[in-house]
C-alpha positions as CSV (number, residue, x, y, z in Angstrom):
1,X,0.0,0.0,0.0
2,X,1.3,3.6,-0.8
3,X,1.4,6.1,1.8
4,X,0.1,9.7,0.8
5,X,0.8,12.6,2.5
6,X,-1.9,14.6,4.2
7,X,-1.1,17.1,1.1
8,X,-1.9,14.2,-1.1
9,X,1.4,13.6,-2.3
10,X,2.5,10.1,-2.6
11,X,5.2,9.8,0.0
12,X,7.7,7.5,-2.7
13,X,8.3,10.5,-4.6
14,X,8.9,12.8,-1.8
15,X,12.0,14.5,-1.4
16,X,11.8,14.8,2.1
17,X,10.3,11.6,3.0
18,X,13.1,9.8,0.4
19,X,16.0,12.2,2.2
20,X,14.4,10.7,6.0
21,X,13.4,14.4,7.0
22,X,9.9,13.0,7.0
23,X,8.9,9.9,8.6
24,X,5.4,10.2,6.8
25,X,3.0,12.1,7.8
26,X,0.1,9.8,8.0
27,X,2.2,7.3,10.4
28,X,4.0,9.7,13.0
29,X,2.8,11.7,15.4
30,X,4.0,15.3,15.3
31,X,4.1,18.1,17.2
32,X,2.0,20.9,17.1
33,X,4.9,23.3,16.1
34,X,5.6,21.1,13.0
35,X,7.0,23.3,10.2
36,X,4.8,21.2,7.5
37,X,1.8,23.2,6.6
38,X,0.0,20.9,5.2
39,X,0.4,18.9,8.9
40,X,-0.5,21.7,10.9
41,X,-3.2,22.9,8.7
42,X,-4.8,19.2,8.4
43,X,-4.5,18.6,12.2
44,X,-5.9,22.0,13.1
45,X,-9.2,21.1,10.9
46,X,-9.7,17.6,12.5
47,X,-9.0,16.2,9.0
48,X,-6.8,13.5,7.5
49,X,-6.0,15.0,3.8
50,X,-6.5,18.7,2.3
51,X,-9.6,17.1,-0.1
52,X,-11.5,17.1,3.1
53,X,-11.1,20.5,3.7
54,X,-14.1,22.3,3.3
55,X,-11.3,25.2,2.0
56,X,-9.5,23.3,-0.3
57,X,-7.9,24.7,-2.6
58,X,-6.8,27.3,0.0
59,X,-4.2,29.8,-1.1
60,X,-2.0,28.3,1.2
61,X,-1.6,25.2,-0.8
62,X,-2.3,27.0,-3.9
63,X,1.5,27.4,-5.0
64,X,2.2,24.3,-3.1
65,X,0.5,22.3,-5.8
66,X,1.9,23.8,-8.7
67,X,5.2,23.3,-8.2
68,X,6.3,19.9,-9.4
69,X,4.2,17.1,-11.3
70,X,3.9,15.0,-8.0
71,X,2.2,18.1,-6.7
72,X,0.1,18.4,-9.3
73,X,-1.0,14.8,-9.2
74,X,-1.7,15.5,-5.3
75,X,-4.0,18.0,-6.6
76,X,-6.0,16.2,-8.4
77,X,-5.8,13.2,-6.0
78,X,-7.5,15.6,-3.7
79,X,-9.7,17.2,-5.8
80,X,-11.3,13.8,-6.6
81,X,-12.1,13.0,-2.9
82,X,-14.3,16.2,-3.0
């Protein structure tokens, strides 16, 4: 099973999950001081991924999933679940 990110992005093409700076998201418990948005954000709403957000697209995320193909792909990952 692939873990995604609570930003949608599949965690195997993750730079920071690949470089162990992220342990993923959906398995670990963080802190509320994490410096992932998407974390904070998600954990703050009482949600487990951005497409639940009744916000979604926020302009928080809204560069966020423009920058890469991975991100785009978490886009429309999340858009689907809405």
């Amino acid at each position: 099973m692939e873990l995604i990110g609570y930003c949608g992005v599949t965690c195997s093409v993750c730079t920071d999950y690949a470089s162990g700076a992220c342990p993923g998201c959906q398995q670990s418990t963080w802190p509320d001081d994490d410096p992932c948005p998407p974390i904070a954000c998600c954990q703050r709403h009482s949600i487990e991924c951005c497409g639940q957000c009744a916000e979604f697209p926020c302009a928080m995320m809204a560069d966020f999933y423009e920058e890469s193909d991975s991100h785009r792909a978490a886009y429309a990952r999340m858009a689907a679940l809405r």
